[in-house]
LOKOLMI-252136 format. One record per residue (C-alpha): residue in one letter; chain; z, x, y. Coordinates in steps of 0.25 Angstrom, whole numbers, plus 5000, padded with zeros to 4 digits. Layout:
BEGIN
R   rolo   lodo     zz     xx     yy
R      A      A      Z      X      Y
...
% end
This chain:
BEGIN
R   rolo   lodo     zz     xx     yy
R      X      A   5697   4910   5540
R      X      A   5684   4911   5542
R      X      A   5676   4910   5530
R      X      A   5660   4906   5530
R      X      A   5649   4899   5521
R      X      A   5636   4903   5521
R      X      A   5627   4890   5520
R      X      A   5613   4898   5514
R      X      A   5600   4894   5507
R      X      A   5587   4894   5508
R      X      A   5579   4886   5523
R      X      A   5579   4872   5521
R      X      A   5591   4869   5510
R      X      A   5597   4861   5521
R      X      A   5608   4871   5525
R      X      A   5608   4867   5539
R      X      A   5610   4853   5538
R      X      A   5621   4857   5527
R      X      A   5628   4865   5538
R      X      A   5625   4854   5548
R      X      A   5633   4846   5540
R      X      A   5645   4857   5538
R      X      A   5646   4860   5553
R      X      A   5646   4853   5567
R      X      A   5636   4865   5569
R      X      A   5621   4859   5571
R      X      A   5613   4870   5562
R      X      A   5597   4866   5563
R      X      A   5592   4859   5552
R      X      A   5578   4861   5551
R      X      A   5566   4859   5540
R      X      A   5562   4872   5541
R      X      A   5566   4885   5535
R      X      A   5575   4894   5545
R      X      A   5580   4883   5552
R      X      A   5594   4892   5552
R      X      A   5592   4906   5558
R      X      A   5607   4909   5563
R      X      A   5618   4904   5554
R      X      A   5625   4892   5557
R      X      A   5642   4893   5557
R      X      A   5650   4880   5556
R      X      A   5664   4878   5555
R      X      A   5668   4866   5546
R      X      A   5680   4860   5542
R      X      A   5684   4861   5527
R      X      A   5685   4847   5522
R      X      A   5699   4843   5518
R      X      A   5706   4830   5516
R      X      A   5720   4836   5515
R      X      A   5719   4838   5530
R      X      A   5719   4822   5532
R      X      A   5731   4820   5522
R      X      A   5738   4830   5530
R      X      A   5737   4825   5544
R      X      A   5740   4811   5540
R      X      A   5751   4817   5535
R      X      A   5756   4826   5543
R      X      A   5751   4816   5557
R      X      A   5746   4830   5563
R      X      A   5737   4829   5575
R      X      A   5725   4837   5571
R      X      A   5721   4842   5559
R      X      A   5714   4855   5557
R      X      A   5704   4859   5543
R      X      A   5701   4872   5539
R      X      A   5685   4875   5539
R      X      A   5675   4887   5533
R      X      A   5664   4891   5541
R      X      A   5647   4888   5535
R      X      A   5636   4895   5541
R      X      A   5622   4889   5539
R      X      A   5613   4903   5537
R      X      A   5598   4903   5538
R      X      A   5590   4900   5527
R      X      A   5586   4910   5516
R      X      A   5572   4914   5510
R      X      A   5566   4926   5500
R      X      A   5569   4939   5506
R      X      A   5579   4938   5515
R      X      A   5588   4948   5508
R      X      A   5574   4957   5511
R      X      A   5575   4951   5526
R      X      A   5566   4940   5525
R      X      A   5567   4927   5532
R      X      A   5582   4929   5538
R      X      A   5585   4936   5527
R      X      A   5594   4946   5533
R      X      A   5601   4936   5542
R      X      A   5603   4927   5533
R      X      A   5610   4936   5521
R      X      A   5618   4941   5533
R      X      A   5625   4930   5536
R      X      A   5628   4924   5522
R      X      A   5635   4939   5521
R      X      A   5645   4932   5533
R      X      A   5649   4920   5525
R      X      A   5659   4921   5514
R      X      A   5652   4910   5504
R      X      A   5637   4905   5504
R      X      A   5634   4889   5502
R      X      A   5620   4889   5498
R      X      A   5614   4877   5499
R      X      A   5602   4874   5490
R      X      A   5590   4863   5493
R      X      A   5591   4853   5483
R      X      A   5583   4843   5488
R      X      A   5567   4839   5486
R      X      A   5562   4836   5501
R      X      A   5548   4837   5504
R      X      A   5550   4835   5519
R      X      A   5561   4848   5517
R      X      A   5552   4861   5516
R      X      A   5558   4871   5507
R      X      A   5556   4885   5510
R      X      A   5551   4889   5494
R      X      A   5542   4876   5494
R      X      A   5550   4870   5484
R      X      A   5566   4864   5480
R      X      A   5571   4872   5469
R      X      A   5587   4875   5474
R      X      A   5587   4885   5462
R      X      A   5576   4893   5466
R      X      A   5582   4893   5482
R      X      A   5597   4898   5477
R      X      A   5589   4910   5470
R      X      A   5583   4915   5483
R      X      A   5595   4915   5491
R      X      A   5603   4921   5478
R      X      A   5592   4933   5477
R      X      A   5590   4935   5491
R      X      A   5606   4936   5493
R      X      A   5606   4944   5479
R      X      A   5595   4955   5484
R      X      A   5605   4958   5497
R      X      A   5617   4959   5488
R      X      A   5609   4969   5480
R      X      A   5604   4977   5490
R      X      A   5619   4979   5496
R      X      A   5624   4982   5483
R      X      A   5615   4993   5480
R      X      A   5619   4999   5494
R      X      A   5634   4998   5489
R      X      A   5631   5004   5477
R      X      A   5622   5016   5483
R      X      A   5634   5019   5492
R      X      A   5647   5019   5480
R      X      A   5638   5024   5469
R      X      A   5640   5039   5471
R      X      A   5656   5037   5472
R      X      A   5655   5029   5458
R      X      A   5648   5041   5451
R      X      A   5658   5050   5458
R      X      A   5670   5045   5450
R      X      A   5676   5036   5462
R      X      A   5683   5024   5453
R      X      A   5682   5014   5467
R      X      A   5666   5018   5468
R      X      A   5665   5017   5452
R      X      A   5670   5003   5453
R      X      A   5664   4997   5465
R      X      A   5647   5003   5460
R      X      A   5652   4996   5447
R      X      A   5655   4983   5454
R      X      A   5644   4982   5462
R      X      A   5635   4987   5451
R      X      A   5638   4975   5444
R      X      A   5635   4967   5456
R      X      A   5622   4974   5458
R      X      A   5617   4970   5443
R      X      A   5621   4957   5447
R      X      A   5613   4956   5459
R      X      A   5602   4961   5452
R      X      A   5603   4952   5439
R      X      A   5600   4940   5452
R      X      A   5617   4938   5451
R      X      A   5624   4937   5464
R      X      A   5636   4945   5467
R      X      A   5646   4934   5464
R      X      A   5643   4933   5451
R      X      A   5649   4948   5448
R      X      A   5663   4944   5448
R      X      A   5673   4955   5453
R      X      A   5682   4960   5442
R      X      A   5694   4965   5450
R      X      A   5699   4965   5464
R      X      A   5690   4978   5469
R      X      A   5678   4973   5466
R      X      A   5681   4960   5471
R      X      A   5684   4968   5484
R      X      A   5671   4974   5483
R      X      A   5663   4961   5481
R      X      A   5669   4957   5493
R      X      A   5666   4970   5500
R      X      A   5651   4969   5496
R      X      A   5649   4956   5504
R      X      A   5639   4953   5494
R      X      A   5630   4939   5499
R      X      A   5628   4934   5484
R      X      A   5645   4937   5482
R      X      A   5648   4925   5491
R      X      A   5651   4913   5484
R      X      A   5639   4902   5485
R      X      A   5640   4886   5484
R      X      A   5628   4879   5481
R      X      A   5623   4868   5490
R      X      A   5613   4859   5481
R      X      A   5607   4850   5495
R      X      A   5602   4840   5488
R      X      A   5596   4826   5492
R      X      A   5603   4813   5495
R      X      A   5602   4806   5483
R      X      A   5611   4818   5475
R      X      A   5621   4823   5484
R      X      A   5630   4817   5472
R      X      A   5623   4821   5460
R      X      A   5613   4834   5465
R      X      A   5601   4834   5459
R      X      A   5592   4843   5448
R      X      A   5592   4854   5459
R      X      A   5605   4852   5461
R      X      A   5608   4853   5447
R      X      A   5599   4865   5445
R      X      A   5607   4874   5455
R      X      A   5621   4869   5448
R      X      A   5616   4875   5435
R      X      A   5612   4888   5441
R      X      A   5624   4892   5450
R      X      A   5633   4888   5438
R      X      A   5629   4901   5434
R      X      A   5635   4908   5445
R      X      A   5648   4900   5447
R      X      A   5644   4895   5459
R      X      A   5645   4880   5464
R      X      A   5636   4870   5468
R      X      A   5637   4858   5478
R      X      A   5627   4848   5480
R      X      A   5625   4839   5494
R      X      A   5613   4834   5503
R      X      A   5614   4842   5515
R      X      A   5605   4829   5521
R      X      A   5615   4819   5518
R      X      A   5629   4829   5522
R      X      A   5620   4828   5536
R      X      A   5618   4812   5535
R      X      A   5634   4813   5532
R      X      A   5638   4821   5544
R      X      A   5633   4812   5554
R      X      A   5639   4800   5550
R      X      A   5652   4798   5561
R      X      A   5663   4791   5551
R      X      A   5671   4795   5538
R      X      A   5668   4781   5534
R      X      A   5652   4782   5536
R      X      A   5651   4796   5528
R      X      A   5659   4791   5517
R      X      A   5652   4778   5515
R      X      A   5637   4788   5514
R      X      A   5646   4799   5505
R      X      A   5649   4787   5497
R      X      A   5636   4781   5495
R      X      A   5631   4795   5493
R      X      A   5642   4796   5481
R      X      A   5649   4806   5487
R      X      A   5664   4805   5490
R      X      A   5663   4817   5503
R      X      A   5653   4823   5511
R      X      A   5644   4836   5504
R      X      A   5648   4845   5515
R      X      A   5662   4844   5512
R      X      A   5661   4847   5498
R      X      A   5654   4860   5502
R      X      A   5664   4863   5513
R      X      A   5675   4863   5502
R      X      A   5665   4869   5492
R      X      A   5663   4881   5502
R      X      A   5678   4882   5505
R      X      A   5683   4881   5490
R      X      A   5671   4895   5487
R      X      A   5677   4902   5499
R      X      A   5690   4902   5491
R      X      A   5698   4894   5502
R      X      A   5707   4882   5502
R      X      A   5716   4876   5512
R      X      A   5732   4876   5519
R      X      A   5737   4867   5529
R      X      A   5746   4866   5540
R      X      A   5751   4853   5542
R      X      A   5760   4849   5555
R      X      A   5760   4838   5567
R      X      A   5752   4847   5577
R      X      A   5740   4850   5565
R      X      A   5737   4849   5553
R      X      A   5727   4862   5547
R      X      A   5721   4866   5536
R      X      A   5720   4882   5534
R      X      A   5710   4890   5527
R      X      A   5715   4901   5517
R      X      A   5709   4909   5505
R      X      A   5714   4904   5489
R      X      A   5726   4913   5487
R      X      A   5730   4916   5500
R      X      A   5745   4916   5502
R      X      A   5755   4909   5512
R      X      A   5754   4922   5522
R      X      A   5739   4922   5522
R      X      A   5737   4907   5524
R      X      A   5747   4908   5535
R      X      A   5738   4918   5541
R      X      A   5727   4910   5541
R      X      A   5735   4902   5554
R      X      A   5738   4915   5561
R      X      A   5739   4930   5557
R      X      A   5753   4929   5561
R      X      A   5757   4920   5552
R      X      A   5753   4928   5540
R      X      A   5760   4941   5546
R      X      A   5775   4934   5548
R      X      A   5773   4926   5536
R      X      A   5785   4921   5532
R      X      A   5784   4908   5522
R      X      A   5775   4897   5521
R      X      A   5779   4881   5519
R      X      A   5770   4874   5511
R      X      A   5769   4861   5506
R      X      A   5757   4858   5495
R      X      A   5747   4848   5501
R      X      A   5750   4837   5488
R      X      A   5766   4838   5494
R      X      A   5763   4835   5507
R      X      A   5753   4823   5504
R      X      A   5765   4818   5493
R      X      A   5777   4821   5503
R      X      A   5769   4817   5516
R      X      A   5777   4826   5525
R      X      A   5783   4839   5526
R      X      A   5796   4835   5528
R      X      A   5794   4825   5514
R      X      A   5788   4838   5509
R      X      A   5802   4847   5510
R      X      A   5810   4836   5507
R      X      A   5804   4836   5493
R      X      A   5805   4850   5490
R      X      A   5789   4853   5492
R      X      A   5790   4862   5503
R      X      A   5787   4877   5498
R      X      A   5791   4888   5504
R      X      A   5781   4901   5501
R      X      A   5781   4916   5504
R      X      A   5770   4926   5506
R      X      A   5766   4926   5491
R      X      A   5762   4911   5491
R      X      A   5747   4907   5488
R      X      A   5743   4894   5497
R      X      A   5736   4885   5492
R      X      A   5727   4875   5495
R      X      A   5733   4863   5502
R      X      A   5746   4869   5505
R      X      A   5753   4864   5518
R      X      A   5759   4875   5525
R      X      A   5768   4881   5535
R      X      A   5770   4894   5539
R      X      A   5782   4903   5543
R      X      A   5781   4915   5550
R      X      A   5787   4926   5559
R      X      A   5780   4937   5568
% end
């Protein structure tokens, strides 16, 4: 499954030494705006200590997480969506991702230049917002030109869809994004999705702040929390410095001893891993057996056959049942023999929903 996040912002936020952090890929990190010109992709393993509990379980030889991929875009100025700076690249390759982490410059440094002159995180979520606003617009009002006529010529389907993206368009142009014009049935959810709209994708809100408040934020932090409350959206705050200071020490022991002095109990970047997997409507399965233990990735509400798929096509074609063990059963029973002994051991068809943290195994004939 191979789902992306969009890191974004504007130059010098400190979106490369985040993704640095996210990846083993080395992006530049520079003090300088357009440091990033091509988009960065790293694969990263999605952070999850039930993988542990299982393979000292289970005794397995290898163990296998599930991970999202982050792609570190150039940085955004005024008028991209008009082509300036590397406007049109840039809005083009958030239009691949499937969610948009933006990361915000929370942090006073003279010896960091800020592209505006000045910190004010606010102010920077703005620009990307109305830039991204201003495309969405202007593909809306080409939508619109094109289903207008069938709408005033009594077509029930058209009628519906100029409605729908009517209201998005008064939206856009009220400064609203796209996501806040929530879908009232399944077509116009279906269209929503078929707009590909960039202000549609849901958003986290990285507050980069400095070392002293990667535990508390700050009054930049706090002033970005007040405004994306208003949009439903969530914020997370870290310091992209210190997730870089983090990632270079070599033990488990070394970075828990720096989280705990920092007051944290895990890293930043895991937190946002998590975050960014949890908004793309995700969660996790697992196989569980002597050769491997794996965790797979499947949408909420997915049922047994299509988390079976995500293994191989076959398996959701020849579906014939699934075991499944809840992941609290295993961890009380220990084993999966201790598991069936006491009666835990379910035994579903193709209606059932998976959820997160089942153990499963699949039967199947082609």
């Amino acid at each position: 499954m191979a789902l992306k996040c969009g890191i974004v912002g504007l130059p010098n936020v400190g979106k490369s030494t985040l993704f640095n952090c996210l990846s083993n890929a080395k992006a530049t990190a520079a003090n300088f705006p357009f440091c990033t010109i091509e988009p960065n992709v790293g694969t990263i393993t999605v952070p999850d200590e039930r993988l542990n509990v299982l393979r000292d379980l289970v005794q397995t030889e290898r163990v296998i997480p599930t991970t999202i991929e982050i792609v570190d875009i150039a940085g955004l100025v005024k008028g991209a969506s008009k082509g300036e700076g590397l406007g049109n690249k840039f809005l083009g390759n958030i239009r691949e991702t499937d969610a948009i982490i933006h990361v915000l410059r929370c942090f006073d440094d003279p010896n960091v230049v800020h592209v505006d002159g000045s910190v004010d995180p606010v102010r920077d979520k703005e620009i990307i917002d109305i830039e991204l606003q201003l495309k969405d617009l202007e593909s809306i009002e080409a939508r619109l030109s094109k289903v207008q006529r069938a709408a005033k010529s009594g077509d029930k389907d058209a009628k519906r869809d100029f409605d729908f993206m009517t209201r998005i368009k008064e939206a856009l142009e009220q400064g609203r994004s796209a996501r806040t014009v929530l879908p009232a049935n399944e077509d116009e959810a279906n269209l929503l999705a078929d707009l590909q709209l960039l202000t549609a994708k849901k958003v986290l809100y990285v507050c980069n702040v400095e070392e002293g408040n990667v535990a508390t934020g700050n009054a930049h932090s706090e002033r970005v929390r007040e405004v994306v409350a208003l949009e439903g959206a969530e914020i997370l705050v870290l310091g992209a410095a210190i997730e870089a200071d983090i990632s270079e020490l070599e033990t488990y022991e070394e970075r828990q001893m720096f989280l705990k002095d920092l007051g944290l109990d895990e890293p930043g970047v895991s937190k946002l891993i998590k975050a960014a997997y949890k908004m793309l409507n995700l969660q996790t399965y697992f196989t569980a057996g002597v050769k491997e233990v794996r965790a797979w990735t499947i949408h909420k509400g997915d049922t047994a056959p299509q988390a079976a798929g995500v293994i191989h096509s076959d398996f959701e074609k020849g579906f014939i049942r699934a075991e499944v063990i809840k992941y609290n059963d295993y961890v009380t029973y220990k084993s999966e023999a201790a598991v069936k002994e006491a009666g835990k051991l379910g035994v579903e068809g193709k209606e059932y929903i998976v959820q997160d943290g089942d153990v499963m195994h699949f039967r199947f004939n082609v």
